[in-house]
PyMOL commands that place a pseudoatom at each C-alpha (Angstrom):
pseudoatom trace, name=CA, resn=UNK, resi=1, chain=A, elem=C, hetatm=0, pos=[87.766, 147.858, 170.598]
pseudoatom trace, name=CA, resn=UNK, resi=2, chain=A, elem=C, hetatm=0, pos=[88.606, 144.588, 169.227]
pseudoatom trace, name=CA, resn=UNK, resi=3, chain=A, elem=C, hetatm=0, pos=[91.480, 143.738, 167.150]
pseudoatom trace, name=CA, resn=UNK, resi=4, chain=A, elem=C, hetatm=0, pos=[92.422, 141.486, 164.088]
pseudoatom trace, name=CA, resn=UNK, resi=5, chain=A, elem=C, hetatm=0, pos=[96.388, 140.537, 163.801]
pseudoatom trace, name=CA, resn=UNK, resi=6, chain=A, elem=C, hetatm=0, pos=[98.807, 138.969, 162.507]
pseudoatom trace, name=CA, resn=UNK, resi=7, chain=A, elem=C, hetatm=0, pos=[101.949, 137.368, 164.184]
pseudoatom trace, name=CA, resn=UNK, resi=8, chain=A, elem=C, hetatm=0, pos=[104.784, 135.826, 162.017]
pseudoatom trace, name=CA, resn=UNK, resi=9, chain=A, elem=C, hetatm=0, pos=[106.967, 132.633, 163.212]
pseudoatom trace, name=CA, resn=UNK, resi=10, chain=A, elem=C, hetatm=0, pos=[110.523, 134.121, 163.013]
pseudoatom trace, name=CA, resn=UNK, resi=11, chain=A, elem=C, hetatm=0, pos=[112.568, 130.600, 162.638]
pseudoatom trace, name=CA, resn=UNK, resi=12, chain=A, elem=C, hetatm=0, pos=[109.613, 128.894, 161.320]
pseudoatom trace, name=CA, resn=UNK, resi=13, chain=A, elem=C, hetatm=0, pos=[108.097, 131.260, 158.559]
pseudoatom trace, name=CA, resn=UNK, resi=14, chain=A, elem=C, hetatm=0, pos=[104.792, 130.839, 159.460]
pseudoatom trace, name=CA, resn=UNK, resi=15, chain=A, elem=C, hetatm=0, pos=[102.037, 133.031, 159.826]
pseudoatom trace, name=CA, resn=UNK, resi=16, chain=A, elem=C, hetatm=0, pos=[99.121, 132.848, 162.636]
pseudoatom trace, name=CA, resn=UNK, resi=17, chain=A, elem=C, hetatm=0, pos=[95.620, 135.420, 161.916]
pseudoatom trace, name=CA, resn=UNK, resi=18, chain=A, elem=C, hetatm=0, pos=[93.482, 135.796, 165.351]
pseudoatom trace, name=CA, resn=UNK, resi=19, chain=A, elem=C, hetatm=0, pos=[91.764, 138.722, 167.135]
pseudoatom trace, name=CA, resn=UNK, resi=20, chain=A, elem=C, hetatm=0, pos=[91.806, 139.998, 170.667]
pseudoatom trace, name=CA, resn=UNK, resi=21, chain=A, elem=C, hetatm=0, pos=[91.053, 143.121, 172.312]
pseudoatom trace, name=CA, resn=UNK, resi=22, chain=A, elem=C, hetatm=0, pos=[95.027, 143.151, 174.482]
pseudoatom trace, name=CA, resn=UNK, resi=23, chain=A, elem=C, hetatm=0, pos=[97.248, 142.878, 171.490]
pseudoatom trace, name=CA, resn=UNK, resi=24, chain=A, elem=C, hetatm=0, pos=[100.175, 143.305, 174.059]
pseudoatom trace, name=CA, resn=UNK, resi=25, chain=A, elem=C, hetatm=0, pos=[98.939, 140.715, 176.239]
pseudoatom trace, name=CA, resn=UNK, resi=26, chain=A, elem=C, hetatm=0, pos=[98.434, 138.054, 173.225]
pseudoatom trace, name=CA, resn=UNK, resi=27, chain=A, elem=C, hetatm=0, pos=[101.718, 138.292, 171.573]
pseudoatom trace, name=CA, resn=UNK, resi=28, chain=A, elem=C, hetatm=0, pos=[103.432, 137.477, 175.086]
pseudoatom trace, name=CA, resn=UNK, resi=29, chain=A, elem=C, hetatm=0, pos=[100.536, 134.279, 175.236]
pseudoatom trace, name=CA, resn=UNK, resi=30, chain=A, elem=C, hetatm=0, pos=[101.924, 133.697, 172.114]
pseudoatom trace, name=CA, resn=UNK, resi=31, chain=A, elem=C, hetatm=0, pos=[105.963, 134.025, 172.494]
pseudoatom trace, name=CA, resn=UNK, resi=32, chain=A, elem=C, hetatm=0, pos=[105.473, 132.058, 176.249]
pseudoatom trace, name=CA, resn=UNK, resi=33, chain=A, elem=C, hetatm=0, pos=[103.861, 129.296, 174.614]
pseudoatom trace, name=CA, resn=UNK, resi=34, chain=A, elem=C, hetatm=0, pos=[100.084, 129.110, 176.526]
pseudoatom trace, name=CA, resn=UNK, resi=35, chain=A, elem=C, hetatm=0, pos=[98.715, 128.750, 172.842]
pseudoatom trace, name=CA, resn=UNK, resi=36, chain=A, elem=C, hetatm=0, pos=[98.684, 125.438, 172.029]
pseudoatom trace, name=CA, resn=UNK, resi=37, chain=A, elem=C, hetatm=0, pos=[98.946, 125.801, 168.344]
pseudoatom trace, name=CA, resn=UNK, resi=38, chain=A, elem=C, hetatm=0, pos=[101.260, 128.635, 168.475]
pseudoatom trace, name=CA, resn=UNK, resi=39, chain=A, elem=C, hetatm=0, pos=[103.611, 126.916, 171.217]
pseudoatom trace, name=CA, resn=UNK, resi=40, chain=A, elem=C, hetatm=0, pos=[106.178, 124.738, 169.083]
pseudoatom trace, name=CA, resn=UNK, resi=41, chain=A, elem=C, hetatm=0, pos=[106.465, 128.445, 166.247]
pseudoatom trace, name=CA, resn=UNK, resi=42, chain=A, elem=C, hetatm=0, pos=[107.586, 130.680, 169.023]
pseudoatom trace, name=CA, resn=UNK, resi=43, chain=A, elem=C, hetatm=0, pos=[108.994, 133.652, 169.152]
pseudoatom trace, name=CA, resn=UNK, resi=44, chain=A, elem=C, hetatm=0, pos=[106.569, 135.474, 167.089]
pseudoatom trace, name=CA, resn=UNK, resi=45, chain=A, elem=C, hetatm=0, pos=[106.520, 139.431, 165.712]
pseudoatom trace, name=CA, resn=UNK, resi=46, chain=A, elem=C, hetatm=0, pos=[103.345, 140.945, 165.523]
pseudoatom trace, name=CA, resn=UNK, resi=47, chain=A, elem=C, hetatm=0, pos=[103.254, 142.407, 161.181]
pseudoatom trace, name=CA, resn=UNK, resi=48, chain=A, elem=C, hetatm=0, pos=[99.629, 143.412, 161.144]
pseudoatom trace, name=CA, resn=UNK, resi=49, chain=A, elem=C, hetatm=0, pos=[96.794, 144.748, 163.046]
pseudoatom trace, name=CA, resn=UNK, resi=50, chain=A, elem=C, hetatm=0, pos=[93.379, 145.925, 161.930]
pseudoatom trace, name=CA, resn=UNK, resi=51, chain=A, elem=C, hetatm=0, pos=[91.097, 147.442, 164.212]
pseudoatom trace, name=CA, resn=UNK, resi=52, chain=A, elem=C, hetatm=0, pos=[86.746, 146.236, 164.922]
pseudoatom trace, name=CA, resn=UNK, resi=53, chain=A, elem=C, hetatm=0, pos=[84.449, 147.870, 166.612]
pseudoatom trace, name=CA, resn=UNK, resi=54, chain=A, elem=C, hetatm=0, pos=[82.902, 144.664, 167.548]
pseudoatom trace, name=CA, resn=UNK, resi=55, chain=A, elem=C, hetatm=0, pos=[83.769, 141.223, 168.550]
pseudoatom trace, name=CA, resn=UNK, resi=56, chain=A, elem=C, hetatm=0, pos=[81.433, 139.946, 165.682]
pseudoatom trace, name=CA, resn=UNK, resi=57, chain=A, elem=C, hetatm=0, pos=[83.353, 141.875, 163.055]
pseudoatom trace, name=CA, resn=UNK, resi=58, chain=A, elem=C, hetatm=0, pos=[86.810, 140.799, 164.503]
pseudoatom trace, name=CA, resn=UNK, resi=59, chain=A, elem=C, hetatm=0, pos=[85.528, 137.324, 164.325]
pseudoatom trace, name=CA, resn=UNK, resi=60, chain=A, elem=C, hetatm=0, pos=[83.792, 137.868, 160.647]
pseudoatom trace, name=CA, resn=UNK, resi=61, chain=A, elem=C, hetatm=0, pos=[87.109, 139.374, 159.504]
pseudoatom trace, name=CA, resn=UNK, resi=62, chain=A, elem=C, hetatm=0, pos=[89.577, 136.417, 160.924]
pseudoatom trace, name=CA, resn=UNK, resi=63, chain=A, elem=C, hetatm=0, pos=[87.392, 134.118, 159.684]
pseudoatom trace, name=CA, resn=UNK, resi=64, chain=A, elem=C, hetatm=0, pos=[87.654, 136.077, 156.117]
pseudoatom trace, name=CA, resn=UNK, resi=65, chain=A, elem=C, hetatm=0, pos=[91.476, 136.201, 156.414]
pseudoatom trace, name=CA, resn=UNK, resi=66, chain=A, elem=C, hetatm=0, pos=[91.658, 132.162, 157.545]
pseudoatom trace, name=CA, resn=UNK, resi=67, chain=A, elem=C, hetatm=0, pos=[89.991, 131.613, 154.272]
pseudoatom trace, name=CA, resn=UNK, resi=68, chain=A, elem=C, hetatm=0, pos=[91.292, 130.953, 150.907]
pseudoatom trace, name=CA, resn=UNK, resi=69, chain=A, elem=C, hetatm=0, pos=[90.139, 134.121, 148.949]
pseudoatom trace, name=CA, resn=UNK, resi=70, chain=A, elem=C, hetatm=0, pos=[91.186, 136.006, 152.571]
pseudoatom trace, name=CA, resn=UNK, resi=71, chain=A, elem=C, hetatm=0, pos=[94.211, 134.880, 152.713]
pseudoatom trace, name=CA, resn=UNK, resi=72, chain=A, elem=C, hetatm=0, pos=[95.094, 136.626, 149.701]
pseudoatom trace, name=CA, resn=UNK, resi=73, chain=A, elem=C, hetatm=0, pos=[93.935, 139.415, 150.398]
pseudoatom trace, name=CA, resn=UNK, resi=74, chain=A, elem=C, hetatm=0, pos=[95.880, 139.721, 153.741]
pseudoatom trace, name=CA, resn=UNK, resi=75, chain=A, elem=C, hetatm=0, pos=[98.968, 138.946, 151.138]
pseudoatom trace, name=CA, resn=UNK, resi=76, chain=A, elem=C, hetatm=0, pos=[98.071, 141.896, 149.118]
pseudoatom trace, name=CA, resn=UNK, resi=77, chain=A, elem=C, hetatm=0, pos=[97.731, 144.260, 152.593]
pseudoatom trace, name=CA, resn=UNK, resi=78, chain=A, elem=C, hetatm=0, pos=[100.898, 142.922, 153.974]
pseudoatom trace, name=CA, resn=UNK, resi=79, chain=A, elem=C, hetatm=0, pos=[102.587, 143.437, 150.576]
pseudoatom trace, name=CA, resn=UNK, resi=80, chain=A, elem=C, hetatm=0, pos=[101.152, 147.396, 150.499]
pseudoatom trace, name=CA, resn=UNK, resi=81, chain=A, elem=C, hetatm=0, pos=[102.375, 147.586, 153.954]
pseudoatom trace, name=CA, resn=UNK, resi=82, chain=A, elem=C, hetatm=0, pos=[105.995, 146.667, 153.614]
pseudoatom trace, name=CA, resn=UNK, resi=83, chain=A, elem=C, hetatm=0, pos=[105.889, 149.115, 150.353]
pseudoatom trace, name=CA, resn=UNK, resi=84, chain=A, elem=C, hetatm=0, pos=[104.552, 151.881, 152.090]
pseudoatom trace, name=CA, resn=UNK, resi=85, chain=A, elem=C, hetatm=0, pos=[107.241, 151.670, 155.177]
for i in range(1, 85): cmd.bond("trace and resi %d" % i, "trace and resi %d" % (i + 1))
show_as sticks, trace
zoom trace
């Protein structure tokens, strides 16, 4: 299983999309700084997850969210979530 997230820069306000198959283990990459374009946003909270069956759909679907039309559709997902909670 493969996994599509999202991780929001608490002091910064800025918002990273990537996929992995260890959620767990990627946020702490992420809040310890090995990302380099993560490192200088830490800590980071974890606000959205979508499970792939594949790597090839993870990929297809960051790739979809990194873009301009996908990005607001992630805003319209993340909006529904925070409703629904």
């Amino acid at each position: 299983m493969f996994y599509v997230y999202v991780i929001h820069s608490i002091k910064f306000n800025k918002y990273y999309t990537g996929f992995t198959q260890n959620i767990e283990q990627r946020l702490k990459e992420h809040n310890s700084g090995e990302t380099k374009s993560t490192k200088a946003y830490k800590p980071w909270e974890l606000i959205f997850i979508e499970e792939c069956n594949t790597r090839s759909e993870a990929r297809k679907k960051e790739k979809c969210y990194k873009s301009g039309a996908g990005r607001e559709k992630l805003k319209d997902l993340l909006k529904n979530k925070i409703k629904d909670s």
